[in-house]
C-alpha positions, -999 to 999 in steps of 0.1 A, spaced: 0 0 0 10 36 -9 9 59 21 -2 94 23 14 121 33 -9 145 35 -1 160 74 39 174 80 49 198 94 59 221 66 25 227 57 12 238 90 -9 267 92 -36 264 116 -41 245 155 -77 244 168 -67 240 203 -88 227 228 -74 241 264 -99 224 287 -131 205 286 -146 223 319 -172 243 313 -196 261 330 -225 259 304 -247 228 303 -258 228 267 -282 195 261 -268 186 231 -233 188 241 -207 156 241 -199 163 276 -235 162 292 -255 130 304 -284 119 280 -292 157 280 -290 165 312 -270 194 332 -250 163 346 -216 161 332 -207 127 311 -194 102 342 -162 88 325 -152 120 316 -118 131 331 -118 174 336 -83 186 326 -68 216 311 -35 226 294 -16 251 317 9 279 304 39 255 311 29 229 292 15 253 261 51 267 258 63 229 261 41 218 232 42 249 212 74 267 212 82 299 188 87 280 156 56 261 159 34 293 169 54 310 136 44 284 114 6 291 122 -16 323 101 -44 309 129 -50 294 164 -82 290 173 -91 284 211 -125 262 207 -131 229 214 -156 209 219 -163 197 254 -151 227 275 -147 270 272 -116 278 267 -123 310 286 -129 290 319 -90 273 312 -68 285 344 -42 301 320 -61 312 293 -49 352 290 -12 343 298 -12 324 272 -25 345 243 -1 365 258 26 341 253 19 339 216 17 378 210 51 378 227 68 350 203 50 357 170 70 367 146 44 363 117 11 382 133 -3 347 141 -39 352 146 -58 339 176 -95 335 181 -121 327 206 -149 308 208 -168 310 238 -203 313 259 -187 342 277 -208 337 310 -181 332 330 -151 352 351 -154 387 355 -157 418 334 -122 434 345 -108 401 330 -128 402 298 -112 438 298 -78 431 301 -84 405 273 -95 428 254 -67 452 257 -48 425 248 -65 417 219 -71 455 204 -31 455 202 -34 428 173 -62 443 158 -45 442 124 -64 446 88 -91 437 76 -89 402 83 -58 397 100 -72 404 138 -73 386 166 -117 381 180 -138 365 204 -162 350 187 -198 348 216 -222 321 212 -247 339 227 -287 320 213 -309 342 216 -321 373 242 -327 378 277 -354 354 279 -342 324 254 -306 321 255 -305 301 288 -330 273 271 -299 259 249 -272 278 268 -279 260 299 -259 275 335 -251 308 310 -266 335 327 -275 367 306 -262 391 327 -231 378 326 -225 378 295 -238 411 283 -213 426 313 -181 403 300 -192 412 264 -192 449 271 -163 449 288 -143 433 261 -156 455 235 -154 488 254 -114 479 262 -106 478 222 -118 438 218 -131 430 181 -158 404 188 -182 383 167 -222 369 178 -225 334 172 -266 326 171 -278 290 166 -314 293 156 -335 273 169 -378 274 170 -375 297 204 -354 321 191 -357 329 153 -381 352 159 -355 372 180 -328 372 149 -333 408 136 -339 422 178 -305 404 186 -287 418 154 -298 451 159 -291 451 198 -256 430 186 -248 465 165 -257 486 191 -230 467 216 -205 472 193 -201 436 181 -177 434 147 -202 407 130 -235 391 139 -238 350 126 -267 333 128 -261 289 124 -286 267 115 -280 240 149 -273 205 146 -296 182 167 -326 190 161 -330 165 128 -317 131 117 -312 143 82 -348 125 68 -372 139 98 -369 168 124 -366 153 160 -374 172 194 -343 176 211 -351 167 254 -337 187 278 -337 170 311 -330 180 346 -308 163 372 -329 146 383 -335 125 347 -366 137 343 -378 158 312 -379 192 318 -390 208 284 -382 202 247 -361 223 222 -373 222 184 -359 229 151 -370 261 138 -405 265 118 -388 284 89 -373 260 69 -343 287 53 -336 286 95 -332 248 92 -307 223 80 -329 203 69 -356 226 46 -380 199 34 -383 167 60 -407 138 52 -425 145 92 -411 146 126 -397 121 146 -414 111 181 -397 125 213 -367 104 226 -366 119 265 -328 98 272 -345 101 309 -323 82 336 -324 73 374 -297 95 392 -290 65 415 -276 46 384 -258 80 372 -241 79 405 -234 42 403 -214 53 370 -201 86 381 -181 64 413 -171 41 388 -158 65 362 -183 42 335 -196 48 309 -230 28 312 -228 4 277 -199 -17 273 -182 10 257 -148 -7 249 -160 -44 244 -183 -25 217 -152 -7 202 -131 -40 197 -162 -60 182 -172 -29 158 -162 -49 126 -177 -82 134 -208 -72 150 -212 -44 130 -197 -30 103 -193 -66 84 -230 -69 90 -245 -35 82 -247 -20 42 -219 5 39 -220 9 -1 -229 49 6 -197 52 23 -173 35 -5 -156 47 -30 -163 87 -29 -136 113 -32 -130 128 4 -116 159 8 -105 166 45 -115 201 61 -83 203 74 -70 215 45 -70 251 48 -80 279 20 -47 287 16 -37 247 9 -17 246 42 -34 221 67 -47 221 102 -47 199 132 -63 195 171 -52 195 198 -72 181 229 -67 194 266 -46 164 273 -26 172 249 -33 145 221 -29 157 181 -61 147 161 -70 155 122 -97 178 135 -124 188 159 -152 167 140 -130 140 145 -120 147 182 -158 150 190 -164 115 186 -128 100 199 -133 122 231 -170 112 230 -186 79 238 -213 80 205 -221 44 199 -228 46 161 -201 22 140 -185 50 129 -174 63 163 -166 27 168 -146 23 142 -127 55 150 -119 44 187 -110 5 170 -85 22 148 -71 48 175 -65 18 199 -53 -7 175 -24 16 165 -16 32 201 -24 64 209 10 77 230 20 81 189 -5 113 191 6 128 228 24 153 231 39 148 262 59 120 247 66 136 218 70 169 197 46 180 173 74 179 146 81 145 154 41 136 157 39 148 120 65 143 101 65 105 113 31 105 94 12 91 127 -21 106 111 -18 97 80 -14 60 88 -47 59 109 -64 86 87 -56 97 54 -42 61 43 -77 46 49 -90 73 26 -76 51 -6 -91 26 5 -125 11 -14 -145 -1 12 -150 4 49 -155 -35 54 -114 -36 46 -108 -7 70 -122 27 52 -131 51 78 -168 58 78 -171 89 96 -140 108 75 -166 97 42 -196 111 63 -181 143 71 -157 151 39 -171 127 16 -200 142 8 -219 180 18 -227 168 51 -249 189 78 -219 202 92 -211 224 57 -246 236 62 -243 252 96 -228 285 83 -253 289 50 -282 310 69 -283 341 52 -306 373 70 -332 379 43 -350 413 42 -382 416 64 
């Protein structure tokens, strides 16, 4: 077999960088919540990566190589990471190139004279037009609707942190998922967004709210496991991902006892059999099921940038993926075969190759560690004979996830 060599590190120009997956927010459709509950996943290990360790795994010439760092993720806020400012100061300090950094976050927590000093920080690499460092808010709705999907986020909060930010010389962004609570609210939240003084306001079509043939209620349930009330996909179908579905699919509450969740919590479990379903994936499932719609397409991996450089993640333990998609469902516990299969492949080929407390990025990359799991099993025909699924699901084909950022604010 040919391999690939589609990751070194000459062509690195971006790091989505995950610093911790604490968080303060609760979101119910979030990879780190239980079965849509404010409860966080059992199994799941809190960590973060402090300033020592970012210097150690990024020095100079790897923060020079990147045009972009983006501090995301996609179980925690980078905001509530212990280090978080010194280290955006850190990489003004050693940029030679005008890296870029930007933020995603809910922004409800720490408070405002922080989110002022970060934004001094920020307004000293406010650059041209695009070449600025931003805090991007996720911020769903008003006063009286962004709690329902921003769980734990309170409003006053973040208006005071967001303010703050701006007023010290902070460029920053309003991320709105639209969901059927909150799209009449668009056009009041882009006005108010303008009269804050946010750079840009982006409204998302959300993911969860359809299985990609019907729309299906998302459940929001409390700690106790019981349903507490329902989010929906949005009425307008341009708000949607899905525009025409053939009906709606019944609700699917998750609802739990918390004297099993605390049975799993002590036991750091994760409730199904997790890894005896990862090492059986091929035999009990993917030799069984029809995979023909994930064979043979061309895939073409988002981690190659616009300008043809390519990016990779970086979890808050310090582990080097292709990219957040695929970090969501090896940090996650999903038991579809394609998460599976990931987790099968991952284990089977060890992953200390991907740490990078045993080893250097440069070394990580240029000893083609994700092209062996990854890119190699993109030549391959069939997923039976080891083609990854989930790469063909999400860069295979135009997937949900390309549809997220196609809402467009019509006239009213």
């Amino acid at each position: 077999m040919n391999h690939s060599t589609f990751w070194n590190i000459h062509e690195l120009a971006q790091m989505h960088i995950e610093l911790t997956n604490a968080c303060n927010a609760a979101c119910p459709n979030c990879v780190r919540t239980y079965n849509n509950s404010p409860l966080t996943r059992p199994d799941l290990e809190i960590g973060q990566i402090s300033i020592e360790q970012f210097k150690k795994y990024f020095p100079p010439n790897i923060i020079n190589k990147c045009g972009l760092i983006l501090f995301c993720g996609v179980h925690g806020d980078p905001c509530i990471a212990r280090d978080m400012l010194e280290i955006c100061k850190y990489i003004g300090e050693v940029s030679e190139t005008r890296t870029i950094v930007r933020v995603n976050t809910n922004g409800g927590m720490r408070k405002p004279e922080w989110w002022a000093e970060l934004g001094k920080l920020f307004s000293k690499h406010a650059g041209g037009k695009h070449n600025y460092w931003a805090v991007t808010f996720s911020i769903d709705g008003l006063h009286d609707t962004n709690h329902l999907y921003r769980r734990n986020v309170k409003w006053e909060s973040v208006m005071e942190n967001a303010s703050a930010f701006i007023n010290a010389g902070g460029i920053a962004i309003w991320d709105y998922l639209i969901f059927k609570h909150n799209e009449h609210q668009i056009y009041e939240a882009k006005e108010f967004s303008e009269k804050m003084g946010f750079n840009k306001f982006v409204p998302k079509k959300a993911l969860g709210v359809d299985n990609g043939t019907k729309l299906q209620p998302m459940a929001a349930l409390n700690k106790d496991g019981n349903l507490e009330y329902i989010i929906e996909a949005p009425v307008n179908s341009k708000n949607r991902n899905l525009e025409n579905p053939i009906g709606t699919e019944p609700l699917y509450s998750q609802s739990f006892k918390i004297e099993d969740y605390i049975r799993l919590k002590e036991n750091k479990n994760i409730g199904h059999n997790f890894q005896q379903q990862v090492e059986s994936v091929y035999e009990d499932r993917i030799l069984k099921e029809d995979n023909s719609k994930y064979n043979g397409c061309k895939i073409s991996c988002k981690s190659k940038t616009w300008t043809g450089g390519k990016e990779i993640f970086v979890d808050n333990f310090g582990r080097v993926m292709p990219c957040c998609y695929v970090a969501t469902h090896l940090n996650g516990v999903y038991t579809d075969a394609s998460t599976l299969q990931l987790h099968k492949h991952m284990n089977d080929y060890g992953w200390d190759h991907f740490s990078l407390e045993k080893h250097t990025l440069e070394e990580i990359l240029e000893n083609g560690h994700l092209d062996r799991v990854f890119a190699d099993s993109w030549n391959i025909e069939r997923v039976e004979d080891g083609r990854l699924s989930y790469c063909t699901d999400t860069c295979g084909k135009i997937s949900s996830i390309d549809k997220i950022f196609t809402h467009e604010i019509n006239n009213k």
